[in-house]
C-alpha positions as CSV (number, residue, x, y, z in Angstrom):
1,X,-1.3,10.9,-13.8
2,X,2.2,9.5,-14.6
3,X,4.4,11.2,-17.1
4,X,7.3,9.1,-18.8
5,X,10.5,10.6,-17.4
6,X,13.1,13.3,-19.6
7,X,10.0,13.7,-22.3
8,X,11.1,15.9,-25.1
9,X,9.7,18.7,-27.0
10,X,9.5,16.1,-30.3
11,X,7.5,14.0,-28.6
12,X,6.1,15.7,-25.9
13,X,2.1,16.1,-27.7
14,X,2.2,12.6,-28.5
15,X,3.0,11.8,-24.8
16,X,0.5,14.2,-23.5
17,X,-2.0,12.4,-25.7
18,X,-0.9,9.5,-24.0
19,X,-1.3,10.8,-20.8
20,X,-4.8,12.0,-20.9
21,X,-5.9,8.9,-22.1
22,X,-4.7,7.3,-18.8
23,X,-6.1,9.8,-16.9
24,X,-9.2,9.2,-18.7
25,X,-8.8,5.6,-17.6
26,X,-8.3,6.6,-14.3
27,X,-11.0,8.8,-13.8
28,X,-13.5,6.2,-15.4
29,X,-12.0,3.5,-13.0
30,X,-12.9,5.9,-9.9
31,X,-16.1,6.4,-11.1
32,X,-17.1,2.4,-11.2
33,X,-18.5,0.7,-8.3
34,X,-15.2,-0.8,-7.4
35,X,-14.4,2.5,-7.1
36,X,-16.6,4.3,-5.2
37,X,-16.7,1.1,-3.4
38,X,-15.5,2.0,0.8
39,X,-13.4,-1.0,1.9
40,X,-13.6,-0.4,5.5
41,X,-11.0,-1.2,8.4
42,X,-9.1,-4.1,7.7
43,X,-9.6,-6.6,10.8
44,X,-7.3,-9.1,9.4
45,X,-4.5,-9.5,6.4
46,X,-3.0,-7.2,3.9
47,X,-4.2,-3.7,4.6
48,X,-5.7,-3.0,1.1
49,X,-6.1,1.3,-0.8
50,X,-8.0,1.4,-3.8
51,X,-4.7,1.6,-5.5
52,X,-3.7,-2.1,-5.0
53,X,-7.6,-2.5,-6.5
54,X,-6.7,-0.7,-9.4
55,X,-6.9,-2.9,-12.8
56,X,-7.2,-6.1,-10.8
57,X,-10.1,-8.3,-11.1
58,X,-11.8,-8.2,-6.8
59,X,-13.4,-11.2,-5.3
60,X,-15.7,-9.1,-2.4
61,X,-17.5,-11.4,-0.6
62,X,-20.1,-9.8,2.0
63,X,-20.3,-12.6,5.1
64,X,-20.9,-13.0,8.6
65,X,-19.2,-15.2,12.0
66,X,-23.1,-16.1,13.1
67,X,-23.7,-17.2,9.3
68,X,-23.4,-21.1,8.6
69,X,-23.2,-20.9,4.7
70,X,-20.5,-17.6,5.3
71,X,-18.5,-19.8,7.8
72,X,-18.9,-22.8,5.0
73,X,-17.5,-20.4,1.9
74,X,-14.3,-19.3,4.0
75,X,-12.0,-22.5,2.7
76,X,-14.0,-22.2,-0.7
77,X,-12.9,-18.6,-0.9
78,X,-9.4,-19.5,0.2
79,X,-8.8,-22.0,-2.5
80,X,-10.0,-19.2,-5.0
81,X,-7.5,-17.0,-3.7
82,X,-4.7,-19.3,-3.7
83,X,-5.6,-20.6,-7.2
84,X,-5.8,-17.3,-8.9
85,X,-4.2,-14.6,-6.3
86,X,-1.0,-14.9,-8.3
87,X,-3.0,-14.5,-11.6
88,X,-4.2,-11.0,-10.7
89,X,-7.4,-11.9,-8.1
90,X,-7.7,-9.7,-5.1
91,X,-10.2,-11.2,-2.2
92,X,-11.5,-9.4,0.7
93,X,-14.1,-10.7,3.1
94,X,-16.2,-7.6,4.0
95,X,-18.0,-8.6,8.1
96,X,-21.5,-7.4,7.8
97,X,-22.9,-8.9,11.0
98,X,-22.8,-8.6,14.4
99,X,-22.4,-5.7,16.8
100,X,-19.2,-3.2,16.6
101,X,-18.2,-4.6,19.9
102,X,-18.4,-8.0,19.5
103,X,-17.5,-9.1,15.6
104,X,-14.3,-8.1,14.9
105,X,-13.1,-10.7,17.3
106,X,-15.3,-13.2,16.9
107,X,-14.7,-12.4,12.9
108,X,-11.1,-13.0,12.8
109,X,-11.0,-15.8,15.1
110,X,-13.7,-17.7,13.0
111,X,-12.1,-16.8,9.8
112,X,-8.3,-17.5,10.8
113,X,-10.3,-21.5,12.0
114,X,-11.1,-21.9,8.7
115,X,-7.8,-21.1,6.8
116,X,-8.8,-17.3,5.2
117,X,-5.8,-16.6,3.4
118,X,-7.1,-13.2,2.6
119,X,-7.9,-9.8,3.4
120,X,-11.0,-9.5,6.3
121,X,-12.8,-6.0,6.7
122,X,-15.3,-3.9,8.7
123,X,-17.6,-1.7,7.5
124,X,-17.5,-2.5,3.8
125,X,-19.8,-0.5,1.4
126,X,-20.6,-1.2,-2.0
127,X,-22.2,1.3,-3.8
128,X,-25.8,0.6,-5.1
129,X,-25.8,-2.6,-3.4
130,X,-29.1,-4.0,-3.1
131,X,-29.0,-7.9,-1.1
132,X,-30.2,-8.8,2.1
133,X,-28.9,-11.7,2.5
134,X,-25.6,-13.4,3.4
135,X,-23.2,-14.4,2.0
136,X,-23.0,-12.6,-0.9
137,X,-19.9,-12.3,-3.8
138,X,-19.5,-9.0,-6.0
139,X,-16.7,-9.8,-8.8
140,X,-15.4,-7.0,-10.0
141,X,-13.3,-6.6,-13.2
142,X,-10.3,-4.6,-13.9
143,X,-12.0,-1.9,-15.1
144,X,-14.6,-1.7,-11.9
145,X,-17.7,-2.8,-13.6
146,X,-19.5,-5.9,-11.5
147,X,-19.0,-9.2,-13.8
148,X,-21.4,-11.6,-11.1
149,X,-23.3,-11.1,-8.3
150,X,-24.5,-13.7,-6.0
151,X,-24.1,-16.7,-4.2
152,X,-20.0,-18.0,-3.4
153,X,-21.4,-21.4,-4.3
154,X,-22.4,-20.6,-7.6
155,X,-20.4,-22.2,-10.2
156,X,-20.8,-19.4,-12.4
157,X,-18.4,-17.7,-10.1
158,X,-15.7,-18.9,-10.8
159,X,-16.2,-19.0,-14.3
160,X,-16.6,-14.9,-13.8
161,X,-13.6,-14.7,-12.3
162,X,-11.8,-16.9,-15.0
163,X,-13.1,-14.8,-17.5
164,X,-12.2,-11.3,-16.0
165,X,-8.5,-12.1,-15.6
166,X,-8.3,-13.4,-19.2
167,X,-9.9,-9.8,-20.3
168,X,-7.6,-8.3,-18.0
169,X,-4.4,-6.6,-19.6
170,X,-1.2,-6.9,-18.7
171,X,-0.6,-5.1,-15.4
172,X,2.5,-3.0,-17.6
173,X,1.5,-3.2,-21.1
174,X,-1.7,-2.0,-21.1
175,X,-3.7,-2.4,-24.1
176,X,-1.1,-0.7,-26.3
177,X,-0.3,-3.0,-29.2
178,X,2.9,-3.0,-29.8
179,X,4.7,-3.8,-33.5
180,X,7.9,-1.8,-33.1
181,X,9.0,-3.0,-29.6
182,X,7.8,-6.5,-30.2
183,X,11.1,-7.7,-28.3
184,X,10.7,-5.2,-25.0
185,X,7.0,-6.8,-25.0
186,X,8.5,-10.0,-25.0
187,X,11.0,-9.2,-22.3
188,X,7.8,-7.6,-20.0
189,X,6.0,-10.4,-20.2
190,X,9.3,-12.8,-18.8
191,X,9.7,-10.3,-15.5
192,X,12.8,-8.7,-17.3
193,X,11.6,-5.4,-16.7
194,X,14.8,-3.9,-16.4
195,X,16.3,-4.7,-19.8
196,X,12.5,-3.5,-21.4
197,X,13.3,-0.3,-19.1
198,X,16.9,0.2,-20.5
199,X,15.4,-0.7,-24.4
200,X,12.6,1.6,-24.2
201,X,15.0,4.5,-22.6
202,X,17.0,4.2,-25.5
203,X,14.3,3.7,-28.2
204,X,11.9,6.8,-26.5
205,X,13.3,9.9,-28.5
206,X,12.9,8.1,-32.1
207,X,10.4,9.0,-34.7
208,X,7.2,7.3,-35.0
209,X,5.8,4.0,-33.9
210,X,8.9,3.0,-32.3
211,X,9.1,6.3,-29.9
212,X,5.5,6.0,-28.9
213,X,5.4,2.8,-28.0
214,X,8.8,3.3,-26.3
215,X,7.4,6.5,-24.3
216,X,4.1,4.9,-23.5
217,X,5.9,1.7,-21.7
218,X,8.6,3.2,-20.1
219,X,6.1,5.5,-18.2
220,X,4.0,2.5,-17.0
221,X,7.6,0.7,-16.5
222,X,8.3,3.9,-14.4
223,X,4.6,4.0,-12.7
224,X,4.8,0.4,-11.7
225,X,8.3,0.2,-9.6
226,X,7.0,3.4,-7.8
227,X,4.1,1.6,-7.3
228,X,6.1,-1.4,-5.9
229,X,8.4,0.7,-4.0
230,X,5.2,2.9,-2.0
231,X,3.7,-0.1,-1.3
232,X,6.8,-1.3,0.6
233,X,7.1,2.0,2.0
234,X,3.5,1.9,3.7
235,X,4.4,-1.9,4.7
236,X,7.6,-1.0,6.5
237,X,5.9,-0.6,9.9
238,X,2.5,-2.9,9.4
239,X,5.0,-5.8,7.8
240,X,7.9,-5.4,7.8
241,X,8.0,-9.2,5.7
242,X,6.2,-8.0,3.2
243,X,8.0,-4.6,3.0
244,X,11.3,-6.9,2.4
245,X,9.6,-9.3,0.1
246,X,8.6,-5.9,-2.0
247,X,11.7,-4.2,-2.4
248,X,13.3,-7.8,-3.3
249,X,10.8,-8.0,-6.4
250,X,11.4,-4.2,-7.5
251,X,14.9,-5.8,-7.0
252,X,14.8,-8.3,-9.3
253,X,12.3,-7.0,-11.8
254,X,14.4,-3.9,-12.3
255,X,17.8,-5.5,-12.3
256,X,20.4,-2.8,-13.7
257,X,18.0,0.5,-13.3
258,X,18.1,3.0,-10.6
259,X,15.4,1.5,-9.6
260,X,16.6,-1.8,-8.8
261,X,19.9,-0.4,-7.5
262,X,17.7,2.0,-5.4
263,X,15.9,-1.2,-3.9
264,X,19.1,-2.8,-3.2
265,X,20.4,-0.2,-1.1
266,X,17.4,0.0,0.7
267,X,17.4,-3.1,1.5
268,X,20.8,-3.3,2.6
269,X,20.2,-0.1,4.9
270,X,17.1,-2.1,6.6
271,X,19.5,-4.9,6.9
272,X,21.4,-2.7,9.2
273,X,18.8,-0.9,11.0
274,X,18.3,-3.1,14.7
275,X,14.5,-1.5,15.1
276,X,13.3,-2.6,11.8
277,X,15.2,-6.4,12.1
278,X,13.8,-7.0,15.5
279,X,10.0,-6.1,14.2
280,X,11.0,-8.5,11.6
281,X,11.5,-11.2,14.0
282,X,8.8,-10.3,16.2
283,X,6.3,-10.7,13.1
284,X,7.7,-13.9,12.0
285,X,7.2,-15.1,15.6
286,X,3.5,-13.4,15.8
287,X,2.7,-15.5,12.5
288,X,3.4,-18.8,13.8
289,X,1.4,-18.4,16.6
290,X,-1.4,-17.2,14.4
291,X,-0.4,-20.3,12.6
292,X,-1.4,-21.9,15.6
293,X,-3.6,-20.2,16.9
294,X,-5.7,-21.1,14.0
295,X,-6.3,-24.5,14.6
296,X,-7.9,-23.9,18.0
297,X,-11.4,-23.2,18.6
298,X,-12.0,-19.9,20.5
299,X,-13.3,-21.3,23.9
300,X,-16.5,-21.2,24.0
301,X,-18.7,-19.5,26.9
302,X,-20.9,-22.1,28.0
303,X,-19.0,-23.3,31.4
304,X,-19.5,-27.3,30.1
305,X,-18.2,-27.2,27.0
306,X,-15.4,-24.9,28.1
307,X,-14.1,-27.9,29.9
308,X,-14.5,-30.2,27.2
309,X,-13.0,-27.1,24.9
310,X,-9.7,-27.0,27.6
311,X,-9.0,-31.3,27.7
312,X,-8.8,-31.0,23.8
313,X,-6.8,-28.1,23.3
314,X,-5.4,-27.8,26.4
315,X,-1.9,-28.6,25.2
316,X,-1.9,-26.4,22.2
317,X,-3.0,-23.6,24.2
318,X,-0.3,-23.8,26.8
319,X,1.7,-23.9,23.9
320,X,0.3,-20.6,22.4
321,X,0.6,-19.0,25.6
322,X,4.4,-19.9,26.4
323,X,5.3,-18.4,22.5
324,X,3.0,-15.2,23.5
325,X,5.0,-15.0,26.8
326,X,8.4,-14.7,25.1
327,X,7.7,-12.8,22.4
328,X,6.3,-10.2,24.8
329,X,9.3,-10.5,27.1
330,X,11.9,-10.4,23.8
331,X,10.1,-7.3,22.4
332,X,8.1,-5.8,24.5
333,X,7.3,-2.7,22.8
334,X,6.4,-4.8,19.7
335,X,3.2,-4.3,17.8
336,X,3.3,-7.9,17.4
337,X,3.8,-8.7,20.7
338,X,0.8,-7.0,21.7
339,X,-1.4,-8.4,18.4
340,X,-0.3,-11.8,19.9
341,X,-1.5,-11.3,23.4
342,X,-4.7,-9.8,21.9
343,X,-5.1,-13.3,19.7
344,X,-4.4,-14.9,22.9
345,X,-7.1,-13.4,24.5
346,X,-9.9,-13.8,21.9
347,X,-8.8,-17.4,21.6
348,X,-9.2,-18.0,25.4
349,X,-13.0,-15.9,25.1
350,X,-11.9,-13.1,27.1
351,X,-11.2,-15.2,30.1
């Protein structure tokens, strides 16, 4: 539950009211089926908590690497993702076939061969979920609730999803309606979160509408750069990229708050910190070869068409291999390096 910050005594019943009705929110969002919902491991792409699920709309598509129509959907999906991700769409592709052994190779190499842009898990659960076949979509809507069910290739899909996000508040907002801070609104909606943070920080102690609406967006000012910055945190060691590419929005968003001055610094103290720049590198390197990597076949294990398989992609695969081999000899100790080699080896079969 996120208080708003040096809340006083005049105000503080008001607030509190405030409060438990987010918490009220809260609670009903963990009690949906997005979120009771188990995401799994993730095999491939952002790592995902419930709390990056939290008042988005979720694309969760059940599919499988020995399923035609699943293999068929992945650029479908992938266009979805593209066309709306920046709108507030979160897509995961939940593996639901296959042996433990087995899948979670053969899942990422066929989904990284068909351009998946998105999050791939293992071990997915929905609650209540009653299909048998695959592949199968849940949309779910920033409050949890499922908004479609059913085939990727549905059309009414897509309208689902178009729908969902236009229902969908304002990720800081909410669904308070403000009159008296109108122009701190206005500067929200423009990414000048900062100067709505410095308004409302003045504005929060005065009587009436003005102070309530002032109290209830600077806390979800307040909740969302924390919620930025943690995120970057928990990326500093999985991706280091996106941990930088984090911190540079909190940055920018919250231009002239301790917040954005606290991003700076932290990102001029990565600058400086040799372990973190050469994962950095390392993971640029790692993504070109999955870059790569991904427009090669894995080889496949009958001992005819691995032949035909090596005089086609022969060349890119020496390629791959030669990127692998210096990556592993420039940082050795790398989780990248060793993510490459193990790319490497599900491209080549195992072999």
């Amino acid at each position: 539950m996120v208080q708003p910050m040096r809340m006083t005594s005049l105000l503080a019943g008001l607030c509190l009211a405030g409060a438990a009705c987010w918490g009220a929110e809260a609670d009903a969002w963990e009690q949906s089926r997005l979120g009771r919902t188990q995401l799994g491991q993730t095999w491939m792409g952002e790592e995902l908590t419930k709390d990056d699920l939290r008042g988005q709309v979720v694309l969760l598509e059940f599919w499988g690497y020995r399923c035609g129509p699943c293999i068929a959907s992945i650029p479908h999906i992938a266009r979805l993702n593209t066309r709306y991700g920046r709108h507030g769409l979160v897509v995961i592709g939940a593996h639901a076939q296959g042996d433990r052994g087995e899948a979670k190779a053969q899942a990422i190499a066929i989904a990284r061969s068909r351009g998946a842009n998105y999050t791939i898990t293992g071990f997915c659960r929905v609650p209540e979920a009653n299909f048998r076949g695959i592949p199968h979509v849940f949309v779910f809507d920033h409050t949890g609730r499922v908004v479609f069910e059913g085939h990727p290739f549905d059309k009414r899909m897509e309208r689902a999803i178009v729908a969902a996000l236009k229902r969908r508040p304002h990720p800081v907002l909410g669904d308070m309606k403000y009159t008296a801070l109108r122009g701190a609104a206005a500067k929200v909606k423009s990414g000048k979160l900062g100067e709505a943070w410095k308004e409302c920080s003045v504005k929060k102690d005065a009587d009436g509408q003005a102070g309530k609406e002032a109290s209830y967006l600077l806390a979800r000012l307040d909740a969302y750069a924390k919620r930025l910055a943690d995120k970057a945190e928990r990326c500093r060691s999985s991706s280091p990229a996106r941990c930088l590419e984090l911190l540079r929005k909190v940055q920018r968003l919250y231009a002239g708050t301790p917040y954005g001055r606290k991003a700076a610094e932290k990102l001029q103290a990565l600058s400086a910190e040799k372990a973190f720049q050469a994962e950095l590198k390392a993971e640029r390197e790692y993504r070109t070869i999955a870059r790569a990597a991904g427009r090669v076949p894995p080889c496949p294990s009958n001992q005819a068409a691995r032949a035909t398989w090596a005089r086609r992609y022969g060349t890119a695969v020496r390629r791959i291999k030669a990127r692998v081999g210096r990556l592993r000899k420039q940082y050795p100790d790398s989780r990248f390096a060793a993510r490459a080699e193990a790319l490497l080896q599900e491209l080549l079969g195992g072999s």
